[in-house]
C-alpha positions in Angstrom: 0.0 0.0 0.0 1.6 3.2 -1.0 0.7 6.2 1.1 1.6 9.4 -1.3 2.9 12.3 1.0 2.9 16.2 0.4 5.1 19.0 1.4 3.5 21.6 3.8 3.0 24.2 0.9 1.0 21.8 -1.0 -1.0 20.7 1.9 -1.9 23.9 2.5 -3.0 24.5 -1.0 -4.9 21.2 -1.2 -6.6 21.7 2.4 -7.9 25.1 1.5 -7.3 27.1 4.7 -4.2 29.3 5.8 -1.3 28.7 6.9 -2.4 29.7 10.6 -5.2 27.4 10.2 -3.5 24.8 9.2 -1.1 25.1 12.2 -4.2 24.8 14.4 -5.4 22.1 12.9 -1.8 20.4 13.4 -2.1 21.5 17.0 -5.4 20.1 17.5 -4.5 17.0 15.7 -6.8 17.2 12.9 -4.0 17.1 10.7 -0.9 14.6 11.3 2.7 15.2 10.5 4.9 12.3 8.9 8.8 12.5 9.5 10.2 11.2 6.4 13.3 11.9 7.3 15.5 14.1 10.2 14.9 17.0 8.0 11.6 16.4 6.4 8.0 16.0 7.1 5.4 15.2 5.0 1.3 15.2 5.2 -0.9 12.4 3.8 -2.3 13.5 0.6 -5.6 11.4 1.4 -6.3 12.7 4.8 -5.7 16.3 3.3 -8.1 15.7 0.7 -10.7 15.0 3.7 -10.1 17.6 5.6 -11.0 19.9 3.1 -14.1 18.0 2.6 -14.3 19.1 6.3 -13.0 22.6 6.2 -15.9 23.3 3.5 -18.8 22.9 5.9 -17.0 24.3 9.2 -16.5 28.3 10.0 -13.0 28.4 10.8 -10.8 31.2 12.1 -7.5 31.5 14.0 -8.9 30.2 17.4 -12.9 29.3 17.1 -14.4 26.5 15.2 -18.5 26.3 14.3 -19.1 22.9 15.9 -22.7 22.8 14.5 -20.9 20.4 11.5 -18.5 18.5 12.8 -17.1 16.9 16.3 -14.9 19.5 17.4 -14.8 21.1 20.7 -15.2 25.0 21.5 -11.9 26.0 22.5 -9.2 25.0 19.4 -6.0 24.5 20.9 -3.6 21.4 21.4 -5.1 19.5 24.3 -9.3 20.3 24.5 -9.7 19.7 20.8 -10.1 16.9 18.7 -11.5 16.2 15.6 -13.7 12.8 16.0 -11.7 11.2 12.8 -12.7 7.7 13.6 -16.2 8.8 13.0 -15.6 10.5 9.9 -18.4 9.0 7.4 -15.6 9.1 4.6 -12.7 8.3 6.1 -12.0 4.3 5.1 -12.9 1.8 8.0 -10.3 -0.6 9.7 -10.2 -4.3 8.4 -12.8 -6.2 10.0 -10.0 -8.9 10.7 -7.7 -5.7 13.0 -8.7 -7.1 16.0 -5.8 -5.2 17.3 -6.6 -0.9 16.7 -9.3 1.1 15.0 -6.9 2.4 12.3 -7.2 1.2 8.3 -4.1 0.3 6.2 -3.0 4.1 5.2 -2.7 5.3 9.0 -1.0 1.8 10.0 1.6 1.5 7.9 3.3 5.0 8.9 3.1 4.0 12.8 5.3 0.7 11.8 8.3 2.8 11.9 11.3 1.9 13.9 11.8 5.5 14.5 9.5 8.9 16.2 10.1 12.7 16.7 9.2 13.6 20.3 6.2 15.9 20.4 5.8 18.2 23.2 4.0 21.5 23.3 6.7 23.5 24.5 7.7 24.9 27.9 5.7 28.4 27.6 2.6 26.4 26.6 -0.5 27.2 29.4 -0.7 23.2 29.1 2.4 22.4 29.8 2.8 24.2 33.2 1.8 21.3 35.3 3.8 18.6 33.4 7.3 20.5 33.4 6.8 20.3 37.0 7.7 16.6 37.4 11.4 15.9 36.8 11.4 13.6 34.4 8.0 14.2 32.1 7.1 12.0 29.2 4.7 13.9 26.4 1.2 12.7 26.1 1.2 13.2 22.3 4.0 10.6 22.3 1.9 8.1 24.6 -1.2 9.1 22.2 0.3 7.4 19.4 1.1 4.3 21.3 -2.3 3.9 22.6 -3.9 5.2 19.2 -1.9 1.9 17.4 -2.3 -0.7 20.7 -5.8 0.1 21.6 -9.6 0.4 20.6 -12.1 2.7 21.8 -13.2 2.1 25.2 -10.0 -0.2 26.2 -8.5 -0.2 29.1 -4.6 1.2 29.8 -2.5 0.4 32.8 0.4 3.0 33.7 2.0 1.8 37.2 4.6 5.0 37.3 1.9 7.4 37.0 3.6 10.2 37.4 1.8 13.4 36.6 -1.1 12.0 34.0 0.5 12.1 31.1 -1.1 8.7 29.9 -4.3 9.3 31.5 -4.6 12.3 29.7 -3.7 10.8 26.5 -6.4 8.0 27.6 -9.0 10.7 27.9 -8.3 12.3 24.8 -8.4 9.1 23.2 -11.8 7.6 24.5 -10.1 4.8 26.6 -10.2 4.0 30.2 -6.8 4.0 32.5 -5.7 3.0 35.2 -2.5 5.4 36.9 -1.2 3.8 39.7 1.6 6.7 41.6 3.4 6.3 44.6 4.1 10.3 45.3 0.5 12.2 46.8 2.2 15.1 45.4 2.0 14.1 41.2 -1.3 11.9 42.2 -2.7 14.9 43.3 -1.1 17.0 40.2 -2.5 14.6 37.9 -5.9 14.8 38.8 -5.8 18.7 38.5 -3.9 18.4 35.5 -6.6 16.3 33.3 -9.8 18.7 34.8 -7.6 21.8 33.9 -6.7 20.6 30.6 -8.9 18.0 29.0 -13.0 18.8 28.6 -15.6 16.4 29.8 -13.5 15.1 32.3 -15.2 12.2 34.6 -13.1 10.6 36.9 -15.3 7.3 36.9 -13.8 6.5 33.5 -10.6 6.4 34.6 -9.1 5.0 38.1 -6.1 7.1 39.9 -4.3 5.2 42.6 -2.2 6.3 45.5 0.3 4.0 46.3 2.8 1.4 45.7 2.3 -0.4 42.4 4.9 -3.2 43.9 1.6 -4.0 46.4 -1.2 -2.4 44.5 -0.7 -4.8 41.2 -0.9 -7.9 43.3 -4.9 -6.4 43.6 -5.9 -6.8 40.3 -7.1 -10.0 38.4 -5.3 -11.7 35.5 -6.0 -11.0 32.2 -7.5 -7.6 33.3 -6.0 -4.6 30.9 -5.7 -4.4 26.9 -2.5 -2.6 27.1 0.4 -1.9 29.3 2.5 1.8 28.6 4.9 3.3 31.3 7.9 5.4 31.9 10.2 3.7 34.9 12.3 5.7 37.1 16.2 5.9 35.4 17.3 4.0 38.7 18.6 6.7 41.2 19.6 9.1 38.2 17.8 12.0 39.7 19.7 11.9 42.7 23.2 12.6 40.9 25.0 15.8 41.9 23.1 18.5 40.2 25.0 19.2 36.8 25.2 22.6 34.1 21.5 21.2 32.4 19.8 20.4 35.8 20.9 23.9 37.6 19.5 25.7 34.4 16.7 24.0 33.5 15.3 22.9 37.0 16.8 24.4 40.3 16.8 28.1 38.9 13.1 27.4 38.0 12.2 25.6 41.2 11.2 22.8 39.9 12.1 19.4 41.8 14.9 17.3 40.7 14.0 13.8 42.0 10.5 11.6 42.1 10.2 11.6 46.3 11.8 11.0 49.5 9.7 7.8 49.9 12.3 4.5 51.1 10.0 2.7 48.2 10.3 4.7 45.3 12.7 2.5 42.9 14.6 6.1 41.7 16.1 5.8 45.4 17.3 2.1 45.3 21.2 2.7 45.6 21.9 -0.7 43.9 21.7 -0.9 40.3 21.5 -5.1 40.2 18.5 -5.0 42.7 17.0 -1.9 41.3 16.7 -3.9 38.0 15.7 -7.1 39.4 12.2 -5.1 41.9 11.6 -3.3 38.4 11.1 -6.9 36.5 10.0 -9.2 39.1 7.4 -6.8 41.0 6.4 -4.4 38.5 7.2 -5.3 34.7 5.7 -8.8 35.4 2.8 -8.5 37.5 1.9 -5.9 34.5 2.4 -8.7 32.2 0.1 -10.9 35.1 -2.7 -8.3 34.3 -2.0 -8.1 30.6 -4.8 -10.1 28.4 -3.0 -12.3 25.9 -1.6 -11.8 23.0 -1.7 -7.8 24.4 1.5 -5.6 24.7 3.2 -3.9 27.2 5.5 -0.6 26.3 8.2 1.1 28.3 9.7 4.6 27.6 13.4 4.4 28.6 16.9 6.0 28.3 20.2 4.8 28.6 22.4 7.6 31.1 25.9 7.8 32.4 26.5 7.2 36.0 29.4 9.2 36.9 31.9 8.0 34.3 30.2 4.4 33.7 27.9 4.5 30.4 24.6 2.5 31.7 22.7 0.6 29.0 19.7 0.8 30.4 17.5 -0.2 28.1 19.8 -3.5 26.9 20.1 -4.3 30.4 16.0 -4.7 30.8 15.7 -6.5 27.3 18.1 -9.3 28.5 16.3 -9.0 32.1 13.0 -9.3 30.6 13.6 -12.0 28.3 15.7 -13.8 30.8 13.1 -14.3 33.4 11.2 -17.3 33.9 7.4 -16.8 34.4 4.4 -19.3 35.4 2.7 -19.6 31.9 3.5 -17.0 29.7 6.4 -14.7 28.4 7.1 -11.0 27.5 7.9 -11.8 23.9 10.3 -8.2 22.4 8.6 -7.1 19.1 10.9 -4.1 18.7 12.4 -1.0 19.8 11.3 2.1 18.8 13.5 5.1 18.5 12.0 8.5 20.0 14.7 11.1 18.8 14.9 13.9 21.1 16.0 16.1 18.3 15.0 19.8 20.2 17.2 19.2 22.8 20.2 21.6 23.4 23.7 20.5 23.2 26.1 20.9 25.9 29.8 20.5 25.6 30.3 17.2 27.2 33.8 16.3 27.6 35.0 18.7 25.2 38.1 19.4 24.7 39.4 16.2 26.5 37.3 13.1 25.4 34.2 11.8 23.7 30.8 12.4 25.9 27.3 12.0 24.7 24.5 13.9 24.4 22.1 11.4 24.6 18.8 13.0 22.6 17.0 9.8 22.4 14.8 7.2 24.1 13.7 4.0 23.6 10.2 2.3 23.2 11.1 -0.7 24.0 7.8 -2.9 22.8 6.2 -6.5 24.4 4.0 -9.2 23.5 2.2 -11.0 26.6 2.4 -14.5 24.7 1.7 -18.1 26.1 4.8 -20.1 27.1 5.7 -23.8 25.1 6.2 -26.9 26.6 9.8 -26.8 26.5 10.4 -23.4 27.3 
């Protein structure tokens, strides 16, 4: 299937609106953006060609949208406006045999990618006040797309590091159900304000927030119990390092915090790498898989760091832990990995003039499948 991409001039042209507009409607994610390659991002010619389908019937300005045609909400920014695409009488259904997502062939394919370009909506944003707040955030757009491909309407997502709602939000943008288990009161409490500041129609019986320990609180639920497992784990104790140039910039002159908690159970506070690996795994990466249905799949956002002068592969040392350890019945089976490049990130002169020191301005998604164990295995 061969998905025919356009430059930003000629989807402007095509769509029918301004340039302005068209930024909105990016914003709102009406309209998605294709990185082709590190310096080059193209639009679908056939979702173009529907939106201005769209745009025809709709009175649209810089910041207000006429609702009275289509599923759009009042305010048009980022986060409390979506266009209801699935619903979209001439966009082409999914294959009756995807069992797996609501998408059709032409927005598959792109997601298949071993590569993505971190989204975020930029530090000044009003929606990104309460996010910046935790120390280490991961975008919701980002998780969007990860639940968008892993999920149908009205599944339900499991995040056990919480954190400040970034997949919850996501979640509720995306018509699913989650379940945020955190262990800090102080981003529980930030998450909930986060999703009624930012998200409309927010009920918090569609969703389940948790205070506490997911090490305990996933021994609770039943097997088999969520469609789909997405979570950011604490970088062992990276957090508590010696405050360097980036984290004095970007976080202490903002006063912002620099770690997760003071809790004695929070994994970033575990001193020992070996035993922070093995509690990640055995009490929290596997009791997800536990509650996974089969055949589902779990995703975790991760980066590799330096401690000290030691280069930690963190994400190589959770593949070979994952893969390594024995369950009752069933396996975390590795599909792929998924490169999020980090590519706004400033560079800092690491090392320089004396020896090689990376920025590292990526992540990994490092992807699951909850599979039934053979005989032999």
């Amino acid at each position: 299937m061969q998905v025919k991409y356009v430059s930003k001039k000629e989807a402007i042209k095509i769509s029918g609106v301004t340039k302005t507009q068209f930024e909105n409607l990016i914003l709102a994610g009406v309209i998605s953006e294709y990185y082709l390659d590190e310096n080059k991002i193209g639009y679908d010619k056939d979702q173009i060609r529907r939106i201005k389908l769209i745009v025809k019937e709709v009175s649209i300005n810089d910041n207000k949208v006429d609702k009275s045609k289509v599923n759009l909400n009042d305010d048009f920014s980022e986060d409390n406006s979506q266009l209801d695409y699935f619903n979209q009488e001439n966009r082409r259904k999914a294959d009756p045999r995807n069992k797996l997502n609501d998408l059709n062939g032409t927005e598959w394919l792109p997601e298949t990618k071993s590569y993505m370009y971190q989204k975020g909506l930029g530090s000044k944003h009003p929606h990104a006040q309460i996010e910046k707040m935790h120390p280490a955030p991961y975008s919701y757009q980002d998780i969007m797309r990860l639940i968008r491909f892993f999920t149908k309407i009205g599944d339900h997502v499991l995040d056990p590091f919480g954190g400040v709602g970034s997949t919850a939000k996501a979640c509720q943008l995306l018509d699913r159900r989650c379940t945020s288990v955190e262990l800090s009161e102080r981003w529980h409490d930030l998450s909930l304000r986060r999703l009624k500041e930012e998200t409309r129609d927010f009920n918090l019986e569609n969703h389940n927030f948790i205070l506490g320990d997911s090490t305990e609180i996933l021994k609770e639920f039943p097997d088999k119990y969520f469609d789909f497992v997405v979570t950011s784990p604490p970088y062992w104790s990276i957090l508590n390092k010696k405050a360097d140039h980036k984290v004095i910039k970007n976080r202490l002159e903002n006063n912002l915090a620099t770690n997760y908690s003071q809790n004695g159970n929070d994994l970033g506070n575990i001193e020992n790498y070996e035993e922070f690996l093995k509690i990640l795994v055995d009490k929290i990466i596997f009791e997800c898989g536990r509650v996974l249905k089969n055949d589902k799949y779990l995703c975790l956002v991760v980066s590799d760091f330096r401690n000290k002068s030691e280069f930690i592969s963190f994400h190589s040392d959770l593949i070979q832990k994952i893969t390594k350890t024995n369950s009752m019945d069933f396996k975390l089976s590795l599909q792929g990995t998924k490169i999020l490049l980090q590519n706004h990130k400033s560079l800092l002169p690491y090392g320089y003039p004396f020896a090689y020191v990376e920025n590292i301005h990526h992540q990994y998604i490092l992807i699951f499948r909850k599979t039934k164990k053979m005989r032999d295995e």
